[in-house]
C-alpha positions in Angstrom: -29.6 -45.4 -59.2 -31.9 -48.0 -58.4 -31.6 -49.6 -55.1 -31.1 -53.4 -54.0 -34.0 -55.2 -53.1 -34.0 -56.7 -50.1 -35.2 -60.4 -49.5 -35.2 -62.1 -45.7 -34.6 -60.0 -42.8 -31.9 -60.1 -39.4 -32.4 -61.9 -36.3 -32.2 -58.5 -34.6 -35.5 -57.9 -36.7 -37.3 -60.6 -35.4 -36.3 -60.3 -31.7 -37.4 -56.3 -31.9 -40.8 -58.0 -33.5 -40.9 -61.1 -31.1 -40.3 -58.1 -28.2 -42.8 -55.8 -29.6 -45.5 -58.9 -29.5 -44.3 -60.3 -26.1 -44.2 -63.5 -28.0 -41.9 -66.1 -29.4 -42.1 -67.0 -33.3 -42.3 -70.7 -34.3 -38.8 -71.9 -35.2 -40.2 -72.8 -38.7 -41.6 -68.8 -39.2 -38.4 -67.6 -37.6 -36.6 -69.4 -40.5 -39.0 -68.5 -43.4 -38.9 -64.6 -42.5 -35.3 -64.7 -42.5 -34.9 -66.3 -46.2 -38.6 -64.7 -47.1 -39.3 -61.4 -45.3 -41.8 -59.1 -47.5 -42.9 -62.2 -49.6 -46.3 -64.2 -50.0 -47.2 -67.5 -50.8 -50.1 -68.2 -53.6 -51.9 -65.0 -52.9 -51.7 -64.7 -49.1 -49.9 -61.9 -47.7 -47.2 -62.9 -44.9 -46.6 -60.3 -42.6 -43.3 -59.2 -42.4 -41.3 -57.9 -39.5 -40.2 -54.6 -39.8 -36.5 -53.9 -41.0 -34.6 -51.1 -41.1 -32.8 -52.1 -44.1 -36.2 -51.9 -46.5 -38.5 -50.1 -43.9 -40.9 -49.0 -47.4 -41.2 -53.2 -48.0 -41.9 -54.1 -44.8 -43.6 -50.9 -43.2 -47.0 -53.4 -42.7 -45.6 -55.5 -40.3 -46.5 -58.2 -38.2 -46.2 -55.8 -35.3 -48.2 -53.1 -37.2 -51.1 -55.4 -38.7 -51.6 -56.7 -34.8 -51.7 -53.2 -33.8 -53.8 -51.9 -35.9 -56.4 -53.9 -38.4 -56.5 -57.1 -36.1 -57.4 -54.5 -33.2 -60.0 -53.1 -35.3 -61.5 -56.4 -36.2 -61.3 -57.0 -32.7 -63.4 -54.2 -31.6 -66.4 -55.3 -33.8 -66.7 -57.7 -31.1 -66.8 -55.5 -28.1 -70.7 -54.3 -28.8 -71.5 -57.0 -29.8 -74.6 -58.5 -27.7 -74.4 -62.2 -26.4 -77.3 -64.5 -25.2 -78.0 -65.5 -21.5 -75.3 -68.0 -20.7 -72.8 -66.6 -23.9 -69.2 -66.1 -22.8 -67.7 -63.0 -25.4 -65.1 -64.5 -27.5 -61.5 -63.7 -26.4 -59.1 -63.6 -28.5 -55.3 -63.4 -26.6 -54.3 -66.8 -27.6 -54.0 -65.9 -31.3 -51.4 -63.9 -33.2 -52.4 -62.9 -36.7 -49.4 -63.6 -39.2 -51.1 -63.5 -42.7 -54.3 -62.3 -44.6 -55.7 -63.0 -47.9 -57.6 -59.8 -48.0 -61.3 -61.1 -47.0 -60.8 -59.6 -43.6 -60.2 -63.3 -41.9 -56.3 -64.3 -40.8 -54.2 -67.4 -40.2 -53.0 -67.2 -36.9 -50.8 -68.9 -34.9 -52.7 -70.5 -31.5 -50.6 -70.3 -28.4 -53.5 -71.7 -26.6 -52.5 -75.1 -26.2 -49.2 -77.4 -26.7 -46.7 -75.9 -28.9 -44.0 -78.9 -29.5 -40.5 -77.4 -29.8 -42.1 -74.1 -30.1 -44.4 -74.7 -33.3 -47.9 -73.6 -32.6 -50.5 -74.7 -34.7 -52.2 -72.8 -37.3 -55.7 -71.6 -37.0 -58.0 -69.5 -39.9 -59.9 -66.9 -37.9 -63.1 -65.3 -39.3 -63.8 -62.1 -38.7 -67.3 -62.3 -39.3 -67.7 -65.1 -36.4 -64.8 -65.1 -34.3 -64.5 -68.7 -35.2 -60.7 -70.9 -35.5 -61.0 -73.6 -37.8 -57.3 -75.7 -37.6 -55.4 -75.2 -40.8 -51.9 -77.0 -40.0 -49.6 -78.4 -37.1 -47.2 -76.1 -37.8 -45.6 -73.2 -40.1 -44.0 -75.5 -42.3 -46.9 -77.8 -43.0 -49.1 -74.5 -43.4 -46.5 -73.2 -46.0 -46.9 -76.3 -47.6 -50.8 -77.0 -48.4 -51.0 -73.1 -49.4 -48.4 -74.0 -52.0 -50.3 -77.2 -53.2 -53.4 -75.5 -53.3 -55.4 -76.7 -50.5 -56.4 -73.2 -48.8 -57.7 -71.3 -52.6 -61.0 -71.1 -51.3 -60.5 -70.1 -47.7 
């Protein structure tokens, strides 16, 4: 018997996530992984939050990808020697939420003024350590991705 796919996720989902992260999703991602959990958008891999429902879909999770591969690109920076006057790059401001398999994320920036909860979003590289601002909030992100804008990120 084949078994249902499951699309979206639970609110109980993404409050274990939200817990797990010690941070609050954007309203606008909040909505999207409740109608889109699992799914991507023009190539770029949204990370899910885990759910108990599908665990084999959403296994590489949000929680899991922050855990684990943005940790390890993290670490690349830890050796790393900086010039007189250098600061080393830190990094707790941003929460990975999507990759397009380059080794560079969007992230959400809690850094500065999130209106009604909607942080901007930021590309991260992982060769530099370097944000460049992509949108203003998940929604606008979700849009440009689907016109096209970010292909060649």
């Amino acid at each position: 018997m084949k078994r249902h796919r499951i699309i979206g996720t639970t609110e109980e989902a993404i409050a274990r996530a939200e817990e797990e992260l010690n941070r609050n999703f954007p309203p606008s991602f909040r909505a999207w992984l409740l109608q889109n959990n699992g799914l991507g958008i023009e190539g770029i891999s949204i990370f899910p939050v885990l759910d108990d429902r599908d665990p084999r879909k959403t296994w590489d999770s949000i929680v899991r990808n922050y855990r684990v591969g943005w940790a390890g690109w993290l670490e690349n920076f830890e050796g790393y020697e900086y010039d007189e006057g250098d600061t080393k790059p830190v990094f707790d401001h941003l929460l990975p939420f999507a990759d397009f398999g380059t080794g560079d994320y969007y992230c959400f920036d809690y850094s500065g003024n999130c209106p009604d909860g909607e942080c901007p979003i930021v590309h991260w590289s992982h060769e530099t350590g370097e944000t460049e601002f992509r949108a203003a909030s998940f929604t606008e992100f979700v849009n440009k991705v689907s016109s096209g804008e970010y292909e060649y990120d």
